[in-house]
Backbone as a chain_set.jsonl record, in Angstrom:
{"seq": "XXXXXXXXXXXXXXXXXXXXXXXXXXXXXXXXXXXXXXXXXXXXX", "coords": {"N": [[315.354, 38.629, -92.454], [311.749, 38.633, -91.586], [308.848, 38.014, -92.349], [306.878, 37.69, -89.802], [306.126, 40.405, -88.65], [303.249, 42.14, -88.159], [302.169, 44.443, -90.944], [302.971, 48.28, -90.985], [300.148, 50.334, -90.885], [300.654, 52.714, -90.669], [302.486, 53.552, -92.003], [303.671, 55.625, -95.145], [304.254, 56.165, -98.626], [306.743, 57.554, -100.317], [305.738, 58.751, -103.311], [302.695, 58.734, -102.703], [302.592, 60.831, -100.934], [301.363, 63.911, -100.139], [302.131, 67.386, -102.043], [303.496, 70.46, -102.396], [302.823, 73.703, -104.231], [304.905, 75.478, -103.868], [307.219, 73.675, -103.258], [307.218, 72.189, -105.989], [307.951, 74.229, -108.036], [310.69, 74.954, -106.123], [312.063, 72.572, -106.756], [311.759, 72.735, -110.193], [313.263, 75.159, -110.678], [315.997, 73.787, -109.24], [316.089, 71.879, -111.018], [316.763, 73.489, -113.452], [318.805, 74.66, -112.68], [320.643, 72.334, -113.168], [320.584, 71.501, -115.493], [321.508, 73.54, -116.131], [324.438, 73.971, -115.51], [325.185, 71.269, -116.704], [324.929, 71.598, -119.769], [324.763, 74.047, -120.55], [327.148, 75.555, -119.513], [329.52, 74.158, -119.96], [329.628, 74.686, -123.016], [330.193, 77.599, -122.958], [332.89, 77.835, -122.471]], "CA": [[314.143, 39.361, -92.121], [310.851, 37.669, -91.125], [307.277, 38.661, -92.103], [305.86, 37.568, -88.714], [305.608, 41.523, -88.0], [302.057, 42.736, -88.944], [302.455, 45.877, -91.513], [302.396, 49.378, -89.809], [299.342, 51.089, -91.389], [301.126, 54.638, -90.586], [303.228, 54.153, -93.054], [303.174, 56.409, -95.909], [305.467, 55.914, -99.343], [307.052, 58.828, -100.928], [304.802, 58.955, -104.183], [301.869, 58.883, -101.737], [302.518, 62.314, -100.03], [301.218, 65.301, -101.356], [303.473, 68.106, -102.291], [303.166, 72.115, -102.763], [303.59, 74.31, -105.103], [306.486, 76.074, -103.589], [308.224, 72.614, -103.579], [307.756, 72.319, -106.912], [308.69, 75.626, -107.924], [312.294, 74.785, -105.581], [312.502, 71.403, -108.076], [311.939, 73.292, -111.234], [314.555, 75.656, -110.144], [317.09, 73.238, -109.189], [316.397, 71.442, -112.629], [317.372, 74.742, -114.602], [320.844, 75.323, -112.798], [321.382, 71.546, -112.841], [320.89, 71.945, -117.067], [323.021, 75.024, -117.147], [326.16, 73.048, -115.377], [325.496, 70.189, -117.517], [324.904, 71.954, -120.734], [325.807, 75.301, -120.82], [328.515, 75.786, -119.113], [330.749, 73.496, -121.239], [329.434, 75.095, -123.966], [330.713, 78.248, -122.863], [334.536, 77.425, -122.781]], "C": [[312.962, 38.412, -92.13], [309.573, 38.812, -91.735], [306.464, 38.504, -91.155], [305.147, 38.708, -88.684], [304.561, 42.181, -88.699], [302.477, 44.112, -89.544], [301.864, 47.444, -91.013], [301.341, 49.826, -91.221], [299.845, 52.713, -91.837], [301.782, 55.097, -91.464], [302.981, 54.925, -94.426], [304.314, 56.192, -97.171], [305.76, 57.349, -100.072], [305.8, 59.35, -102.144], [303.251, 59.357, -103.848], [301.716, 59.966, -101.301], [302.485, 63.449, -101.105], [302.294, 66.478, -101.016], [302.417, 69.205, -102.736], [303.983, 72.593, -103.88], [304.976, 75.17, -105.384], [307.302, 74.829, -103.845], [308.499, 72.115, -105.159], [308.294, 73.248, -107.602], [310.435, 75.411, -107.943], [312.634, 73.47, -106.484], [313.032, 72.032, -109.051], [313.46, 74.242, -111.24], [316.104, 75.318, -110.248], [317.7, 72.835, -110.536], [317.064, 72.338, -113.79], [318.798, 74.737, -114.006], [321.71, 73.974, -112.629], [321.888, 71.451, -115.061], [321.671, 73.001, -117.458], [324.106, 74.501, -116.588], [326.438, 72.301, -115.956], [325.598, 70.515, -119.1], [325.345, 73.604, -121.485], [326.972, 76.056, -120.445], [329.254, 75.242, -119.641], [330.939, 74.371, -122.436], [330.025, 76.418, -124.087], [332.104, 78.784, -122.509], [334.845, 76.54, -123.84]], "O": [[313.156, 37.336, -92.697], [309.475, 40.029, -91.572], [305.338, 38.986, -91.275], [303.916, 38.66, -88.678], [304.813, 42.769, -89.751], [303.071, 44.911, -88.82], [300.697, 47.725, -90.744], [301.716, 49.665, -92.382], [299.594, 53.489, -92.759], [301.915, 56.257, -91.854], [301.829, 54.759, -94.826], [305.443, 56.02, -96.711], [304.837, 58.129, -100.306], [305.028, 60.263, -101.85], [302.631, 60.15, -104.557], [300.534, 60.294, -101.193], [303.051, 63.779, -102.148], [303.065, 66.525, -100.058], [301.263, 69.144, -103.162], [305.079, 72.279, -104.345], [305.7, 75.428, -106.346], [308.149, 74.953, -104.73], [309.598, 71.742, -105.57], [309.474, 72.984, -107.834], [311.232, 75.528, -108.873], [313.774, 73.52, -106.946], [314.25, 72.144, -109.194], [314.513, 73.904, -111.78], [317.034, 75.895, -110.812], [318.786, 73.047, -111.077], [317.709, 71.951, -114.764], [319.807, 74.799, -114.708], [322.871, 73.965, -112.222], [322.967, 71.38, -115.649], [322.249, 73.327, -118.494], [325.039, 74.575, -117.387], [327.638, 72.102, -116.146], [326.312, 69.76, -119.761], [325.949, 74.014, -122.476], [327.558, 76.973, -121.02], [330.096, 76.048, -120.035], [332.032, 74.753, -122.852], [330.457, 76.664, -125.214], [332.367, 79.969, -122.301], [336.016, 76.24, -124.072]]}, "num_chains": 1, "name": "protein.A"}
């Protein structure tokens, strides 16, 4: 790879982009039924 190519401006990095509250919301969410497969479900057999 070469740095000749001037850096696009357009670009944007993940951390950078703003985010809604529905999206976090659908995070939080995920995070709870990824803690009940990892932790309570064992627990319950």
């Amino acid at each position: 790879m070469s740095d000749d190519e001037p850096a696009e401006e357009g670009r944007v990095t993940a951390p950078m982009q703003a985010f809604e509250s529905s999206e976090v919301t659908i995070g939080f969410i995920v995070l709870l039924i990824g803690l009940a497969i990892a932790f309570v479900l064992p627990l319950a057999f």
